[in-house]
C-alpha positions in Angstrom: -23.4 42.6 120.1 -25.4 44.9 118.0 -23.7 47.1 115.3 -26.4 48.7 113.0 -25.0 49.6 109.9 -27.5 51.3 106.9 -25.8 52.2 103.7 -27.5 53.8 100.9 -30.8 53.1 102.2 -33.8 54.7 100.3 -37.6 54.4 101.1 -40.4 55.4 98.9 -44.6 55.4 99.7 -46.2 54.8 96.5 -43.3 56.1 94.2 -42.8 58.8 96.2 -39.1 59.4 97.8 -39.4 59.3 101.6 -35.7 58.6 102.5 -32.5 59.1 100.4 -28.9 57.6 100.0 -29.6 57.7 104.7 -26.1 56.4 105.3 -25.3 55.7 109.1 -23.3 53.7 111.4 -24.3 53.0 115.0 -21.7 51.3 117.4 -22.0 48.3 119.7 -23.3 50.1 122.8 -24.3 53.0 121.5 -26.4 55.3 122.1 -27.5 58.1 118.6 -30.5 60.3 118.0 -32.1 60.8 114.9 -33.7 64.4 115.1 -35.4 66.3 112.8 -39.4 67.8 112.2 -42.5 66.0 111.9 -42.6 64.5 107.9 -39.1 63.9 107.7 -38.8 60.6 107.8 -37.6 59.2 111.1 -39.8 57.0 111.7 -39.7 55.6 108.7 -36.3 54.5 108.9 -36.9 53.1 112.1 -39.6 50.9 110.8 -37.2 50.1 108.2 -34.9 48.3 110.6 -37.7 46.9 112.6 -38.7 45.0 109.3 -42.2 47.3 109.6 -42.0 48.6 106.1 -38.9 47.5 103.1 -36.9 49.8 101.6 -37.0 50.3 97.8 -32.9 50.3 97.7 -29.6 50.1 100.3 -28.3 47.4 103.2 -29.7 47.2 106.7 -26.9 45.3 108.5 -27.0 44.3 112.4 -23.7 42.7 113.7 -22.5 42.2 109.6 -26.1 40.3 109.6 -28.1 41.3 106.3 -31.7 42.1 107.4 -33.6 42.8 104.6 -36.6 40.4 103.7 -36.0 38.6 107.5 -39.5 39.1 109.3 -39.2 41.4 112.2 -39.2 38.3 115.1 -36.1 37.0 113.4 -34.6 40.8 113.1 -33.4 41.4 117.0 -34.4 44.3 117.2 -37.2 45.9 118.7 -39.4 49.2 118.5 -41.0 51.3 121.2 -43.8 53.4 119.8 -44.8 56.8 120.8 -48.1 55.2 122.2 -47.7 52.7 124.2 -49.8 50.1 122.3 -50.3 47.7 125.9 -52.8 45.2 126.0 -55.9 46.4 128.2 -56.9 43.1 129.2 -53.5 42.1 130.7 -51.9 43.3 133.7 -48.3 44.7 133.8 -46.6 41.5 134.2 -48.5 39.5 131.3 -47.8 42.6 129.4 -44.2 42.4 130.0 -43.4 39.0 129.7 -46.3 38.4 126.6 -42.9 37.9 124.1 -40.9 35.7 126.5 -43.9 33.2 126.3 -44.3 33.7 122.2 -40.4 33.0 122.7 -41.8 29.4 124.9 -39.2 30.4 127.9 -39.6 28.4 130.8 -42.0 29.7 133.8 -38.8 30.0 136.1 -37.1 31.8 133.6 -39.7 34.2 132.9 -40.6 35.0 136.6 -36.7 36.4 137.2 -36.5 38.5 134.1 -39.5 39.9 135.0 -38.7 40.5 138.6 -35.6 41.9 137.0 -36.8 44.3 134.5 -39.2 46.0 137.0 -36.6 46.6 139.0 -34.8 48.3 136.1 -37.7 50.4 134.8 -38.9 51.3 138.5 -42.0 49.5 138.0 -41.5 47.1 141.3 -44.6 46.6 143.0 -46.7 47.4 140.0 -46.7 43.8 138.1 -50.5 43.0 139.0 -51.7 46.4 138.1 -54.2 46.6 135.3 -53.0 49.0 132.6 -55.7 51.7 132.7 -54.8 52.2 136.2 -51.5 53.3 135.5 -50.2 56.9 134.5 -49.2 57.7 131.5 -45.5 57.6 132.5 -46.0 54.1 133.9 -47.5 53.5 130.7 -44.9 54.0 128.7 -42.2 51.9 130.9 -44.1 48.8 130.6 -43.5 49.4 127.7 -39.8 50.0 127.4 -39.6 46.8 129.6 -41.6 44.6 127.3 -39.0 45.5 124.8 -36.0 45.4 127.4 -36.7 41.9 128.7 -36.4 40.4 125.2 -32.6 41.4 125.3 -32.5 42.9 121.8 -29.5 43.6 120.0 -31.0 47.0 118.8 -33.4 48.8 120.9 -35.8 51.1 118.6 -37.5 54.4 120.2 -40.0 56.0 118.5 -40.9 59.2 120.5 -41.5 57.4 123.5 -42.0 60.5 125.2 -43.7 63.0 123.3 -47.1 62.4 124.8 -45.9 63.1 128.6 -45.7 66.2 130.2 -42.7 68.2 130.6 -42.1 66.7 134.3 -42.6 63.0 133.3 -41.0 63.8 130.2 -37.5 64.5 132.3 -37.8 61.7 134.4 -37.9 59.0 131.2 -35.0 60.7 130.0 -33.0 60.2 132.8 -34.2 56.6 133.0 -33.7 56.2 129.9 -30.2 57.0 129.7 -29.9 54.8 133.2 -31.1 51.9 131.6 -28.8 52.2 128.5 -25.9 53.1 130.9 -26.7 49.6 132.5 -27.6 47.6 129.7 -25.5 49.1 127.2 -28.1 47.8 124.4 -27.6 49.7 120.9 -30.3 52.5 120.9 -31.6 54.2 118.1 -33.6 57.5 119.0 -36.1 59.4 117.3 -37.3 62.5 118.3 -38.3 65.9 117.0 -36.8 67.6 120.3 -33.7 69.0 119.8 -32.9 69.5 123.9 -33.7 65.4 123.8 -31.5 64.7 121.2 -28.7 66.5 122.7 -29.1 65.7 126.0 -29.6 62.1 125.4 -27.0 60.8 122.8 -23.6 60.0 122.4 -24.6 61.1 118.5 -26.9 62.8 116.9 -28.3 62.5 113.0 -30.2 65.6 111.5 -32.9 64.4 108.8 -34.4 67.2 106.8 -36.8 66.7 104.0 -35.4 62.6 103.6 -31.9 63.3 103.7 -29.2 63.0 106.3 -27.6 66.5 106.7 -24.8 65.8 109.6 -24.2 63.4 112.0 -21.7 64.2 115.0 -21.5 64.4 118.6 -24.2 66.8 120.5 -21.9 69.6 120.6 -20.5 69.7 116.6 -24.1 70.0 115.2 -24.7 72.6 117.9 -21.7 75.0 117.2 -20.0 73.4 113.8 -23.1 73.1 111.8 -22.1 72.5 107.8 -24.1 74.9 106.8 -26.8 77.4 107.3 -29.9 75.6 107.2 -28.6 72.9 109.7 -27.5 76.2 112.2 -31.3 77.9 111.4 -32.6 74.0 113.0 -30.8 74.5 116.3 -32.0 78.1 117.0 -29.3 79.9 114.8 -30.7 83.7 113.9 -27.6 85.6 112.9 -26.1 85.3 109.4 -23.8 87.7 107.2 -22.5 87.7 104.4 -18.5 88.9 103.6 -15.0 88.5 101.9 -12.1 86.9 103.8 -8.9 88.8 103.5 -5.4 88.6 104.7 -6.5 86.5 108.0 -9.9 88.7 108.2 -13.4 88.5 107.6 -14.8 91.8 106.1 -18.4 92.5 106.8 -20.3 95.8 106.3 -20.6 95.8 110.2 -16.8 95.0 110.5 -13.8 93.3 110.0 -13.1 90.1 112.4 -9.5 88.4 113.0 -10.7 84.6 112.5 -8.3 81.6 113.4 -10.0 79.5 110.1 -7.3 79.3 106.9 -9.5 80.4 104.0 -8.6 81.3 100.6 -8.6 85.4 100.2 -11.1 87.4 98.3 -14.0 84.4 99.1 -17.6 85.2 99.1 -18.7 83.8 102.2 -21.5 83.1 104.9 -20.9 83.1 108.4 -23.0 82.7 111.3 -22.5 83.1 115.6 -25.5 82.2 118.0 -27.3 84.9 120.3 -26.0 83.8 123.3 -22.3 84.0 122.0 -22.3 87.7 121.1 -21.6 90.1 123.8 -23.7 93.2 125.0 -22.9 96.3 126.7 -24.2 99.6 127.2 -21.2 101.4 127.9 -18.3 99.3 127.3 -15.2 99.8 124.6 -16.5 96.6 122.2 -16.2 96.9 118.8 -19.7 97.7 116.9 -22.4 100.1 117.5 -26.0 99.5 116.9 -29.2 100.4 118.5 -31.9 98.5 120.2 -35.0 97.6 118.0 -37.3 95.6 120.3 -36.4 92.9 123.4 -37.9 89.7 124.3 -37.9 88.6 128.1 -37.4 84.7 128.1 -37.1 83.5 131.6 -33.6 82.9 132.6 -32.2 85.4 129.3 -33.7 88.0 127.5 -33.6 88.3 124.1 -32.5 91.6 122.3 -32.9 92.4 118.9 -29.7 95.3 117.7 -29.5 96.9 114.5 -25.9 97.7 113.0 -25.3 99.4 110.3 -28.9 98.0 108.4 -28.0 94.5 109.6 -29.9 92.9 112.8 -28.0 91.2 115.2 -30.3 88.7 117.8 -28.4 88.7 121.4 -29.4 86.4 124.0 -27.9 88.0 127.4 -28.4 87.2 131.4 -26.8 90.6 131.4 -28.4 94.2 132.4 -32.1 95.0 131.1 -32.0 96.9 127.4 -34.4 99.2 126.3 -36.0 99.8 122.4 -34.0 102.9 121.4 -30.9 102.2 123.4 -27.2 102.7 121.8 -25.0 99.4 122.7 -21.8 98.3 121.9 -21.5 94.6 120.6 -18.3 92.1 119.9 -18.5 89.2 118.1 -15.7 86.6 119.8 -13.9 85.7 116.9 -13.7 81.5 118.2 -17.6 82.0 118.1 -18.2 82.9 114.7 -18.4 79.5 112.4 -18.1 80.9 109.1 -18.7 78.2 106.2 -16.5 77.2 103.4 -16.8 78.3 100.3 -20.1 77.4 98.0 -22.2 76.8 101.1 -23.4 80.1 101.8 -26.3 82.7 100.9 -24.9 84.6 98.1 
């Protein structure tokens, strides 16, 4: 088993707030993200668990198990750092089984888990290699299986991956979330990638500036973001201002039917993402504007429309646009997320 409970948990360095009031609850086989920039606090809490560093207030539980003031061998659960932190003077097999033998296992024992838990990472064939002849990639899956063979109830990932390049980078991911398919071990992620933390959890957390802003599934923080700020960390550009009225929200670009029950004559913020606004030189939608600059990104091309004194950011696969250009716009009314009332930018 390995439920991770923290409630109220609160950190400080040197009477400084790091973490505050982080609440969070992390299932028996599951899998959640903690995302959020660099000086957050991720890691931190992490560290937390591991029994790295102790909290100045709140409960770490694992499996109803109070953690606080255990020492981190008695804690079950292990961290993976972003560096792989391998001993150079073993090869990958000593490596690997180094906390089976702290654990005394005996020789038999020790020779199947390993054989097993190369097979798992893909490291098969590789046990008498020294470490600095391995790749960086390698690298890091010795060290995933050095924590993987010790069966832990909670399996802690610190930016495992941030040091490899984008190619290696995929190929952890999608071994990582093999593994943890497999083994169903209790993960806790951190990472500062937001495409990681969606594409690799059954939650994700958002931590900004020591606080937890909103956990949910990949796709709620992604298109039901509380409120501005969180939409601004996961690439949101486009936010107005307006009153809702008699089923409408009134804008000084337009007025837009919304499906939302909201009180009438509210102040309010709303928000839709580029690539949910649609583009058109010559069709019947809704708004005019004009075409200030574009952006060329690959597989979309980013186009920056002014209505009306307000700038609209479209991301479109569609025809090419032009600076200067007149375009129509429409702004699906299921796209627009607009937030209740007191969390806006009035």
């Amino acid at each position: 088993m390995g439920e991770l409970i923290l409630e109220d948990l609160s950190i400080s360095y040197d009477n400084q707030p790091v973490i505050r009031d982080f609440n969070l609850r992390i299932a028996n086989g599951e899998m959640v993200s903690i995302l959020g920039p660099s000086g957050a606090g991720k890691t931190t809490i992490l560290k937390a668990i591991a029994g790295l560093t102790e909290p100045s207030h709140g409960k770490i539980l694992l499996d109803r198990r109070p953690l606080r003031g255990l020492p981190p061998e008695k804690r079950d659960a292990v961290m993976v750092f972003q560096n792989p932190l391998l001993f150079p003077f073993m090869n990958v097999e000593q490596n690997i089984s180094f906390g089976l033998r702290m654990q005394r296992h005996a020789e038999a024992v020790i020779a199947e888990q390993i054989e097993n838990i190369l097979d798992l990472t893909r490291l098969t064939g590789l046990g008498r290699r020294k470490i600095h002849e391995l790749s960086g990639g390698q690298q890091q899956r010795v060290s995933l299986a050095r924590a993987l063979v010790l069966k832990p109830a909670v399996l802690l990932l610190d930016e495992p991956l941030s040091n490899l390049d984008a190619n290696l980078r995929q190929q952890m991911r999608e071994l990582i979330l093999e593994i943890q398919a497999k083994t169903r071990v209790t993960t806790l992620f951190v990472t500062h990638d937001q495409s990681e933390a969606l594409m690799m959890s059954h939650r994700v957390t958002l931590l900004l500036d020591g606080r937890l802003r909103q956990t949910g599934r990949p796709r709620d923080l992604f298109y039901r973001p509380v409120d501005p700020e969180v939409a601004r960390f996961f690439g949101g550009t486009n936010f107005f201002n307006g009153r809702f009225k008699d089923g409408q929200f009134h804008t000084d670009f337009g007025a837009f039917q919304l499906t939302d029950t909201i009180a009438n004559g509210h102040a309010l913020t709303a928000t839709i993402r580029p690539e949910d606004i649609l583009i058109s030189p010559d069709n019947d939608f809704e708004i005019d504007g004009q075409v200030e600059k574009t952006s060329f990104e690959g597989i979309a091309t980013r186009v920056w429309v002014t209505c009306r004194e307000k700038t609209l950011v479209v991301l479109t696969t569609g025809a090419e646009f032009n600076p200067g250009q007149n375009v129509r716009l429409r702004l699906p009314p299921g796209k627009i997320r607009v937030f209740p009332p007191g969390i806006n930018g009035w």
